[in-house]
N, C-alpha and C positions, 0 to 999 in steps of 0.2 A: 500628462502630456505624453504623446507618443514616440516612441523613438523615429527618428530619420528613414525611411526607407531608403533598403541601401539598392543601387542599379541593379537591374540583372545583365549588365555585359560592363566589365569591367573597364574604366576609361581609355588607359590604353588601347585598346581594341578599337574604340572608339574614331580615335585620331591614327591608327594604323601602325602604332608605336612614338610618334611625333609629338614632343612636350613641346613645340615650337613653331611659328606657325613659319609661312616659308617671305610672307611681309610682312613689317612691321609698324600698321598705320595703325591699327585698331587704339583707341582708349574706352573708356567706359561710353561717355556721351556720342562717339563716331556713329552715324546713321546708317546704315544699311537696306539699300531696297532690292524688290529683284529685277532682274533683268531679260532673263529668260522665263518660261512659264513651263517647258520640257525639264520633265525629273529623272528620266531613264538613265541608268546606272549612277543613282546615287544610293548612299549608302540612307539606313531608312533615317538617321538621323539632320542629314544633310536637305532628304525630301521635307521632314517635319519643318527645318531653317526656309525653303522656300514657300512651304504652307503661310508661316507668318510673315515672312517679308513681302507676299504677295497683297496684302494689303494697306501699302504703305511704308514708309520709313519706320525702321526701329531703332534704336540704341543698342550697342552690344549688350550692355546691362539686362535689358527687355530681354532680349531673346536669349541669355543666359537663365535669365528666370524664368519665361518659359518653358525652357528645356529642362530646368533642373540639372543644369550643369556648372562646374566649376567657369570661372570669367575665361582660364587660360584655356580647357579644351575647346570652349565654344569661339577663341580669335582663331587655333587650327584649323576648325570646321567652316569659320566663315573665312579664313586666307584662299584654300582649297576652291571652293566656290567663288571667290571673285577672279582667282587664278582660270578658272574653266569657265571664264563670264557668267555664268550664272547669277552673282549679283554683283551691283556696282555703288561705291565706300563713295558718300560725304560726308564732310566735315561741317558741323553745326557752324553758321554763322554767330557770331558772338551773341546777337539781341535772341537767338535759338536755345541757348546755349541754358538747361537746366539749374534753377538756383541751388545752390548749396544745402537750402532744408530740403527740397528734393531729393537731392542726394543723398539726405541721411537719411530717408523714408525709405530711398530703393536700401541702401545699406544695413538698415535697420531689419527690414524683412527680408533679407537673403542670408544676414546671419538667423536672426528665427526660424528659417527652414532647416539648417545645419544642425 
């Protein structure tokens, strides 16, 4: 087995120094789509967040594993973004709303990548 590749820019960098994001709606299952389609002065990380949400609603989860990033830098990256409209937060309705062995698939390979 290979070890983890580690980033080449270090997380904080990432989020601008910010372990927090500036709202606090995000959970795992919360939806994310975009709303704008202009990327100009995003950071290239932020640009990759509206490459995938351009196709639809994502979970934080999803687009944390996309990115290969930790759950908490990628709620900074997506608060930042819906703060600047770029994308706009729903909340799964309940019958939406991923079952629990789901859950432990996405959970299950996100520690395997670690």
């Amino acid at each position: 087995m290979r070890p983890p590749e580690r980033p080449l820019v270090r997380l904080h960098v990432v989020t601008g120094g910010r372990a927090h994001p500036s709202r606090n709606v995000f959970d795992l299952v919360t939806l994310v789509v975009a709303a704008r389609t202009a990327t100009t002065g995003l950071t290239p990380e932020q640009r990759r967040v509206m490459e995938l949400c351009r196709g639809g609603a994502l979970s934080v989860a999803e687009i944390a594993g996309h990115l290969r990033l930790p759950v908490s830098i990628t709620k900074v990256l997506l608060s930042d973004l819906v703060d600047s409209g770029h994308l706009v937060v729903r909340s799964p309705s309940p019958s939406q709303r991923p079952s629990a062995d789901l859950l432990q698939e996405v959970l299950d390979g996100l520690r395997a990548r670690l």
